[in-house]
C-alpha positions as CSV (number, residue, x, y, z in Angstrom):
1,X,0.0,0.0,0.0
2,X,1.2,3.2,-0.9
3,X,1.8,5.6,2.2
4,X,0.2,8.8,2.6
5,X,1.6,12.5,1.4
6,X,3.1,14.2,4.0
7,X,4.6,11.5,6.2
8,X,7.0,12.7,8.8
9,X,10.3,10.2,8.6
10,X,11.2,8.3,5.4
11,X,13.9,7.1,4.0
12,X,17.2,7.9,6.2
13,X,15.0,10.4,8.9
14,X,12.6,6.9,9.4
15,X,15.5,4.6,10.1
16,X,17.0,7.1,12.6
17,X,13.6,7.4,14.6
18,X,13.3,3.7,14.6
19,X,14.3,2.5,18.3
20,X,18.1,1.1,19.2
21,X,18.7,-1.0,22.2
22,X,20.1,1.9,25.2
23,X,18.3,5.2,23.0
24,X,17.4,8.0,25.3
25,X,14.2,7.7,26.1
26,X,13.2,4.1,25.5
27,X,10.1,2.6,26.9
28,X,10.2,-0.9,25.4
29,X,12.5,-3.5,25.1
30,X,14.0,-5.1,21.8
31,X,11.3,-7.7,20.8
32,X,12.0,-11.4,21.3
33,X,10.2,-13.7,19.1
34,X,8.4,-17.1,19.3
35,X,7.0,-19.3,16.6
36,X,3.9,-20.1,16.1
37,X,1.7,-21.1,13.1
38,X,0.8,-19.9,9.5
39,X,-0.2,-16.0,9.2
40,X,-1.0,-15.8,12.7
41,X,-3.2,-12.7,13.1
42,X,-4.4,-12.2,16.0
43,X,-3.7,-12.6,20.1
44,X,-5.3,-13.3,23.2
45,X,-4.0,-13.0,26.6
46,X,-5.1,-15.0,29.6
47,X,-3.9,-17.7,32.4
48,X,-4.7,-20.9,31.0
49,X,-3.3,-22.8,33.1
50,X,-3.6,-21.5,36.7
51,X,-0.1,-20.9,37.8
52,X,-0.2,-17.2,37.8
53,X,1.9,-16.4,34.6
54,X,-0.4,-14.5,31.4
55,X,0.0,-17.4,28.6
56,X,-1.0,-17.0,24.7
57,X,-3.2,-17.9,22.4
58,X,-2.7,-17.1,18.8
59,X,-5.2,-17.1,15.6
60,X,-3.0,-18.8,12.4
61,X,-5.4,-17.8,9.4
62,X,-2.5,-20.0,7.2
63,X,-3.7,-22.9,9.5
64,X,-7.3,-22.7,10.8
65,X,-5.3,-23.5,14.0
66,X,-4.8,-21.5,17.2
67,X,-1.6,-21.9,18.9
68,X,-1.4,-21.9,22.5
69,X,1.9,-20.9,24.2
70,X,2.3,-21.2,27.5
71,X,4.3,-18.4,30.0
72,X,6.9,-18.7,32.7
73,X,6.1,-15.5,33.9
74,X,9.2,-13.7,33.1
75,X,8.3,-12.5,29.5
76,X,9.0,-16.4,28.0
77,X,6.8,-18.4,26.5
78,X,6.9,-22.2,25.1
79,X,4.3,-23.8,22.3
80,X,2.5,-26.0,24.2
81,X,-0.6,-26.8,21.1
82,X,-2.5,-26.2,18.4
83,X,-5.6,-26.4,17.9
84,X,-8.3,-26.8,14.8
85,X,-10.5,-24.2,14.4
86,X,-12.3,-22.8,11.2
87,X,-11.4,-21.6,7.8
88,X,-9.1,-18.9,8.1
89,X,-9.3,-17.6,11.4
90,X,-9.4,-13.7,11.9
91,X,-9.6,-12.8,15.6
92,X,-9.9,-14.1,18.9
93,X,-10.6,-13.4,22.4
94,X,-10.1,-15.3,25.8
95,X,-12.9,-15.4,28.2
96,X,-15.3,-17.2,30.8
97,X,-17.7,-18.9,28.6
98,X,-19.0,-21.4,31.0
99,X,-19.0,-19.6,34.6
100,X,-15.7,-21.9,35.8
101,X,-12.7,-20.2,36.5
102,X,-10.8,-21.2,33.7
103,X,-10.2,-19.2,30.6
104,X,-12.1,-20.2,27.3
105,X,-11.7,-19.1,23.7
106,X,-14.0,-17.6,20.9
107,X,-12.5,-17.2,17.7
108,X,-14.1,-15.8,14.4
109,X,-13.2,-17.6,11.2
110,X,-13.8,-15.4,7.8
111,X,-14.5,-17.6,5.3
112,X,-16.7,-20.4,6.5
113,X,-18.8,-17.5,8.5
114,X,-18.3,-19.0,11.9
115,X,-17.2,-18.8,15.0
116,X,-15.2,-21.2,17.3
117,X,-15.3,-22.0,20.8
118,X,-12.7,-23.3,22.7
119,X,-13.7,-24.6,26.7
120,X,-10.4,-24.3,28.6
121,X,-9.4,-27.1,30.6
122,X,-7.6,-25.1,33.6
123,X,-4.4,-26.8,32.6
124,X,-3.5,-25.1,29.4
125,X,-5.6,-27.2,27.1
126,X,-8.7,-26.6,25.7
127,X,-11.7,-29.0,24.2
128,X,-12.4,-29.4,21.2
129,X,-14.0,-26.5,19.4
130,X,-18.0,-26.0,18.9
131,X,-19.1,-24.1,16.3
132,X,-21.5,-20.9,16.3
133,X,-23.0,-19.6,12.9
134,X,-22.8,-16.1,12.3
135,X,-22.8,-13.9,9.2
136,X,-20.9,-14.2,6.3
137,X,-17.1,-12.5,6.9
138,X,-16.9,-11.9,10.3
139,X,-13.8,-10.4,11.2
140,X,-13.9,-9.2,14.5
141,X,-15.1,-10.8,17.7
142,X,-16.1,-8.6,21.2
143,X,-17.0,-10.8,24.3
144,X,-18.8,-8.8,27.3
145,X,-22.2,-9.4,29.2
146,X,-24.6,-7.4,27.3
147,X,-27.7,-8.4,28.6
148,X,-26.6,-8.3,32.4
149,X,-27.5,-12.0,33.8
150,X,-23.8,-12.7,34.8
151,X,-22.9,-14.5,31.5
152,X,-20.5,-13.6,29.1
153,X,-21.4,-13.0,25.7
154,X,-20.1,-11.9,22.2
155,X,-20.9,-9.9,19.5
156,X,-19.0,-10.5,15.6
157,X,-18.5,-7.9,13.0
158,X,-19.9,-9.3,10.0
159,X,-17.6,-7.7,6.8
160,X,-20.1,-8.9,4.1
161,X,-23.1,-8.3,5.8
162,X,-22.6,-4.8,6.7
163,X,-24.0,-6.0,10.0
164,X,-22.7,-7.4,13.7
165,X,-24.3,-10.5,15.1
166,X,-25.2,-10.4,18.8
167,X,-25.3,-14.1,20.7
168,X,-25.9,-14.1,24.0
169,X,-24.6,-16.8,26.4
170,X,-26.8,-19.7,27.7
171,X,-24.2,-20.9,30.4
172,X,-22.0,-24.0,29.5
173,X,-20.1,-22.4,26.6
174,X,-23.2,-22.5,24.4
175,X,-24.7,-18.9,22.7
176,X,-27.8,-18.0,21.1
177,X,-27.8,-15.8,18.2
178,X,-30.3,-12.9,18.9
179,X,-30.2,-10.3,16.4
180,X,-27.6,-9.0,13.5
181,X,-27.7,-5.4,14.0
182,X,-27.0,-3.1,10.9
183,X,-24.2,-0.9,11.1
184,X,-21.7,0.4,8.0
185,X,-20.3,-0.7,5.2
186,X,-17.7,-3.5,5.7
187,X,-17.5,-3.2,9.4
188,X,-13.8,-4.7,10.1
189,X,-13.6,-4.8,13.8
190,X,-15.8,-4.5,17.0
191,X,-15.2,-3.4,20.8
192,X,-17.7,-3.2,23.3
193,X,-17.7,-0.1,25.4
194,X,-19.7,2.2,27.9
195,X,-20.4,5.2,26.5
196,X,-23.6,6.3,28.4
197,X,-23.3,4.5,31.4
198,X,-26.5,2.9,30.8
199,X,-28.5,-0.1,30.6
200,X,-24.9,-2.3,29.5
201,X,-22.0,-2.0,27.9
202,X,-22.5,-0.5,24.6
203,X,-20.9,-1.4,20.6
204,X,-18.6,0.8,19.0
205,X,-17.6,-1.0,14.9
206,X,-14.7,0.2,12.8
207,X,-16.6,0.2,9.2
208,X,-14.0,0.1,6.2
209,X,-15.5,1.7,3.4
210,X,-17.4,4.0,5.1
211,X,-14.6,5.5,6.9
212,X,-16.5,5.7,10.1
213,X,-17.3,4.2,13.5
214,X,-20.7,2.9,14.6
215,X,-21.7,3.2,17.9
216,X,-24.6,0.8,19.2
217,X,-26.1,1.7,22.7
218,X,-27.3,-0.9,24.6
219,X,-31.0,-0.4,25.4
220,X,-31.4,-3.6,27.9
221,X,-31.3,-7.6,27.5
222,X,-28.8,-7.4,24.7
223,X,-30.9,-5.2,22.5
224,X,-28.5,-2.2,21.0
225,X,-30.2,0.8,19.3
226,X,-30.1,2.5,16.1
227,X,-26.5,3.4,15.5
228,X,-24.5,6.9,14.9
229,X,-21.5,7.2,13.0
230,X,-18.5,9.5,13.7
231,X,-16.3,9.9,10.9
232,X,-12.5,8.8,11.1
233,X,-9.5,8.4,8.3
234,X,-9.0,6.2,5.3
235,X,-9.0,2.2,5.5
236,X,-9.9,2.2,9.2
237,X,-8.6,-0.8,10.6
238,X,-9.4,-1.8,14.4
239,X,-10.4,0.3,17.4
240,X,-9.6,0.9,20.8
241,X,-11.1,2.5,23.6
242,X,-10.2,4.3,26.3
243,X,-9.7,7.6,28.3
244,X,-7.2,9.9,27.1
245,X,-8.7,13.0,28.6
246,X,-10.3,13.4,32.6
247,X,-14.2,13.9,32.4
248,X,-16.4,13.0,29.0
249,X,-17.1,9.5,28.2
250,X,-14.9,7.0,26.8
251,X,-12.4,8.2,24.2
252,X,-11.5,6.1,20.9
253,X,-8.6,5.7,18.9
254,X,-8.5,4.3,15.2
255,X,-5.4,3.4,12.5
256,X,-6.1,4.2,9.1
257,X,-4.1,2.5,7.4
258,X,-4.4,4.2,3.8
259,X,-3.6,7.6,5.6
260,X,-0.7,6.9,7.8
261,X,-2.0,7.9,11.2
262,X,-4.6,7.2,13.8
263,X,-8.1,9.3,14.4
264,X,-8.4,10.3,18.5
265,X,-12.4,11.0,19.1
266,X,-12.7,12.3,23.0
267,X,-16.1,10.6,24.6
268,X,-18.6,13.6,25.8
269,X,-20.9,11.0,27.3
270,X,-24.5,9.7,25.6
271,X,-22.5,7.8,22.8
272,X,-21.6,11.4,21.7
273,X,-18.1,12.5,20.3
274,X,-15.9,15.4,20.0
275,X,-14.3,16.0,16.7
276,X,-11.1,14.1,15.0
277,X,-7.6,14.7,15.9
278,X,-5.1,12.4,13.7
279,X,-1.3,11.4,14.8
280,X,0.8,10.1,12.5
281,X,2.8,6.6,13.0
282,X,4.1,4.3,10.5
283,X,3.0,2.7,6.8
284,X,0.1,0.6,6.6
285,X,-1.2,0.9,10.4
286,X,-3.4,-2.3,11.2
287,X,-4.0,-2.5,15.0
288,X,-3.9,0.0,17.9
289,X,-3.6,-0.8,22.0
290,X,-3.6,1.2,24.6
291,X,-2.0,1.7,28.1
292,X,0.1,3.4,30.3
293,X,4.1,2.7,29.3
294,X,6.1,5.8,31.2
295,X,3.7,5.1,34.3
296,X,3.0,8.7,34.0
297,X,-0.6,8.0,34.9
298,X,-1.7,8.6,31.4
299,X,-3.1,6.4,28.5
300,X,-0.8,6.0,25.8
301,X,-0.9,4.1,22.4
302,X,1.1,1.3,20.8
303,X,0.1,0.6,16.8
304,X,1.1,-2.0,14.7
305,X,2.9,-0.8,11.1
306,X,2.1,-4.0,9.2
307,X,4.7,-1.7,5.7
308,X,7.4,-1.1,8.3
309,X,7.5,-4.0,10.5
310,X,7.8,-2.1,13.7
311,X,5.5,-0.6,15.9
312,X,4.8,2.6,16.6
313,X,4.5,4.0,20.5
314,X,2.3,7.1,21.2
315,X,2.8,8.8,25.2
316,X,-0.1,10.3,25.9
317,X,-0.4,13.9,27.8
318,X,-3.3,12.9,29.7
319,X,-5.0,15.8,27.6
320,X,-6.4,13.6,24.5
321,X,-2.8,14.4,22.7
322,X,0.0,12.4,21.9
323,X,3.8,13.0,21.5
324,X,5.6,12.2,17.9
325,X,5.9,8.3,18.0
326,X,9.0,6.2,18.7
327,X,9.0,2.9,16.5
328,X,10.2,0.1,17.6
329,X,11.4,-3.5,15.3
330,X,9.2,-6.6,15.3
331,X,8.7,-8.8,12.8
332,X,7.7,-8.8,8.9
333,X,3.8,-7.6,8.3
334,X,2.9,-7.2,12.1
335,X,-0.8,-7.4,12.3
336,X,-2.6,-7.9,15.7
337,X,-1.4,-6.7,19.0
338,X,-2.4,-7.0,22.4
339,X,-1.3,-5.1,25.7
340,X,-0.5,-7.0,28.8
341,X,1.9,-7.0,32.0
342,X,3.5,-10.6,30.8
343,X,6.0,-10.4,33.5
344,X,4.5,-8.7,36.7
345,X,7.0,-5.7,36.3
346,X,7.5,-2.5,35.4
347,X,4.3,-1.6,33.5
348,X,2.4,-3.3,30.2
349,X,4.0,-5.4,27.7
350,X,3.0,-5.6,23.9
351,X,2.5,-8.8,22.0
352,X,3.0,-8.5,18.3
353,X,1.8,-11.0,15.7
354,X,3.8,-11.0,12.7
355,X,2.1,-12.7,9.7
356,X,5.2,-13.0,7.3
357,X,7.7,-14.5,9.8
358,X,5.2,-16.8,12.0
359,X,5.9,-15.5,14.7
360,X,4.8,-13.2,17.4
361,X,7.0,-10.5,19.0
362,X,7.4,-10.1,23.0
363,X,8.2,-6.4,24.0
364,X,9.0,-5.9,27.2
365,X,8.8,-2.6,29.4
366,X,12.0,-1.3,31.0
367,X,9.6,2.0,32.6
């Protein structure tokens, strides 16, 4: 993809801002990296298998496999599976699906327009997967309790549908499918939210071509009303949320990956939104975290770069602005990130997934 006029660094200038290990100011560690399957593209964080340390579990669209890896707690990790899922998985998410204590997985698989669920074992395995029908492309998979009767359920973006499919738990790991909810065209990814402080945690869906975000607030039982959209960059990608600024309502953040940069909308409360600030990062941006790295007490944002393989880090000053990014090496096409502590010190972590190498990237924080 071609990047967007008026980048800041290129050339010479980009490989100077890129991080070294001992530059001044350096949040993050160099990445270390661990193999896992075919295109992974996604990552979920959770302890699988009770000891205390955050393990892994990786969606490999080149496989229909998720790999699990399995942490010592220090920022290591070992391949402990793999396991079938659909065709050409997309996204996942760890969760309690069942009301145990153990962490399960949903994952969303694109082109058989599924999704996969994974009962954890409390050992580090997991059953084999059930399948959920959904609608056709579903990228994108949310997990929250939306109807408020203490189970967890999920909600998919559906790309070809222009819709997201809402399934509400039953208990045991099984969902009902409820209603597929409208929303823009080619929505790509999907985070649930409170934006009013309401009846339940709310929807807010990244849609591609229409270069905006939906949000869906939630009127009671799982039922989400009509949406609004607030517009955002070019090729919109994924979506985070969180608050960048005291008072308002949740904030968002959003890569747009045709421009080169990622939208900031500041919450005002009622599923209302402030206008669009941009801040530029890398080429190609696919996914954006959030969380505090300088332990400043402000959000900041990490974004993968899938043209540069690096990532770009944001810190935040606590006002809804961010400082010029520093970018730091990971693998080739990163795609899907997630932000954890990994090894119970000194601040968040970032887990990379890089869909070239096959392999996902570890960076530690030195804060």
């Amino acid at each position: 993809m071609k990047p967007a006029a008026g980048m800041l660094a290129s050339g010479a200038v980009a490989a100077a801002l890129l991080f070294a290990p001992g530059a001044e100011g350096a949040v993050l560690e160099p990445a270390d990296d661990f193999a896992v399957g075919d295109q992974p593209e996604s990552v979920a964080v959770g302890d699988f298998n009770g000891d205390g340390a955050k393990d892994l579990a990786v969606a490999n669209r080149g496989d229909d496999d998720v790999s699990v890896l399995l942490g010592d707690g220090a920022g290591d990790f070992d391949l402990d599976d793999d396991y079938t899922v659909g065709d050409e998985p997309q996204d996942i998410v760890a969760g309690r699906f069942n009301n145990d204590p153990d962490f399960d997985l949903a994952v969303a698989n694109r082109m058989d327009d599924t999704i996969s669920i994974l009962l954890g074992e409390g050992d580090g395995t997991f059953a084999d997967a059930e399948t959920e029908n959904v609608g056709s492309s579903p990228r994108s998979i949310a997990e929250a309790d939306f109807d408020r009767d203490g189970r967890r359920d999920l909600a998919v973006a559906n790309f070809n549908d222009d819709d997201v499919s809402v399934l509400l738990g039953r208990g045991g790991g099984e969902f009902r499918r409820v209603a597929d909810r409208k929303v823009g065209d080619t929505p790509r990814a999907v985070e649930a939210g409170e934006f009013n402080g309401g009846k339940g945690r709310d929807l807010a869906v990244v849609n591609d071509m229409d270069e905006d975000v939906s949000i869906l607030l939630n009127k009671g039982e799982g039922k989400f009303g009509s949406r609004r959209d607030f517009g955002v960059g070019a090729m919109p990608f994924s979506i985070i949320l969180g608050k960048f600024k005291p008072g308002g309502g949740e904030d968002f953040a959003v890569p747009n990956s045709a421009d080169n940069n990622v939208t900031v909308r500041l919450g005002r409360g009622g599923g209302r939104f402030g206008g669009a600030d941009e801040f530029e990062v890398g080429a190609n941006p696919f996914f954006v975290e959030e969380g505090d790295f300088d332990l400043d007490g402000n959000r900041d944002l990490v974004v993968s770069n899938f043209d540069d393989a690096d990532i770009s880090l944001l810190l935040g000053n606590g006002d809804g602005t961010f400082d010029m990014p520093d970018d730091y090496a990971v693998g080739t096409n990163p795609i899907g990130s997630f932000v954890s502590d990994l090894d119970g010190e000194n601040g968040p972590d970032v887990v990379v997934t890089n869909s070239a190498d096959d392999d996902i990237s570890v960076l530690l924080n030195e804060a």
